[in-house]
C-alpha positions as CSV (number, residue, x, y, z in Angstrom):
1,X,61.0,154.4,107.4
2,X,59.8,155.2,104.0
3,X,62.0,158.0,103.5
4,X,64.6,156.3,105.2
5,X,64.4,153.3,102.4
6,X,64.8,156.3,99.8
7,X,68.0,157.8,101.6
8,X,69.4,155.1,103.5
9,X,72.0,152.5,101.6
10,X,71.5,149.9,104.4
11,X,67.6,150.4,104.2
12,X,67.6,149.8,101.1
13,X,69.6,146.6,100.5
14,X,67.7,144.6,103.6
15,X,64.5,145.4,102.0
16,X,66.3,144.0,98.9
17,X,67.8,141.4,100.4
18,X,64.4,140.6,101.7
19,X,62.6,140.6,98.3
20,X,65.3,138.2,96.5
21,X,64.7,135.8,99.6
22,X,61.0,136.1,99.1
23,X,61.3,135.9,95.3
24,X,63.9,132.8,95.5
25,X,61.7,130.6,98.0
26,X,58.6,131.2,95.7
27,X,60.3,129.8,92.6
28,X,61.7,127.1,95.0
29,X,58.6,126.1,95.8
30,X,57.2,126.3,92.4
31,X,59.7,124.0,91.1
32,X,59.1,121.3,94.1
33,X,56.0,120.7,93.4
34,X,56.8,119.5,89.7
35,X,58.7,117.0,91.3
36,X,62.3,117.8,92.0
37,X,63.5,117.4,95.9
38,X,64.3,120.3,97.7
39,X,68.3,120.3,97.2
40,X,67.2,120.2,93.2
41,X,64.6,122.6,93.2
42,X,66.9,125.5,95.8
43,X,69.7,124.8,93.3
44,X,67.2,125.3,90.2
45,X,65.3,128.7,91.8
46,X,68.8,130.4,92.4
47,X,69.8,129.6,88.6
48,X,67.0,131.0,87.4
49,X,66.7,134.0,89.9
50,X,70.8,135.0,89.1
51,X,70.1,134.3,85.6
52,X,67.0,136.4,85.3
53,X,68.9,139.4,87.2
54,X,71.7,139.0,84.3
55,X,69.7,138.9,81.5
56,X,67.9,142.0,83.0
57,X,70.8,144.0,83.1
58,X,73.6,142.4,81.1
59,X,71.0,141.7,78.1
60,X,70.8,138.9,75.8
61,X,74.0,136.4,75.4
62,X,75.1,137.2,71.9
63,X,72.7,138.0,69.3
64,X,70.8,134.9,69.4
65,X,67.6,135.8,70.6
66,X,66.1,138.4,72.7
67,X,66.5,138.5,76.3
68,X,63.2,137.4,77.3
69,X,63.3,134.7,75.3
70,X,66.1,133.4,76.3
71,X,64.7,133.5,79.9
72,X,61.8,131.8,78.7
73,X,64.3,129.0,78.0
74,X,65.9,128.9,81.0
75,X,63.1,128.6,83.2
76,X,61.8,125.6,80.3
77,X,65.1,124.2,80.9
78,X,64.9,124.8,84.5
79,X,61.7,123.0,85.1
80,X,61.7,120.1,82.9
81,X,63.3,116.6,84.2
């Protein structure tokens, strides 16, 4: 298999698929237990895991700040009430 995850297109994107799914409950669960419900918080993690991805390889919006920090605000955003 792991030459076949190299090689192999459909390898490849379950094991990615997998790893967003695992990445996406995490922050889900994260952001439950500082209080939103679980619509609010699954709404909130896919934000953040969609926006995170775009700032990774789109870069910052504009010329405002740097990407990371922009993230940073995002997830302060994200996880304040």
């Amino acid at each position: 298999m792991r030459t076949g995850r190299c090689t192999d297109d459909r390898a490849r994107a379950a094991i990615k698929s997998r790893r967003q799914a695992d990445d996406s409950t995490r922050s889900r669960r994260v952001i439950e237990r500082l209080g939103f419900d679980r619509d609010e918080a699954d709404v909130r993690a896919k934000i953040l895991f969609y926006a995170g991805d775009g700032f990774g390889d789109v870069g910052p919006i504009g010329d405002r700040s740097e990407p990371a920090r922009q993230l940073e605000t995002l997830v302060e955003f994200l996880t304040t009430r």
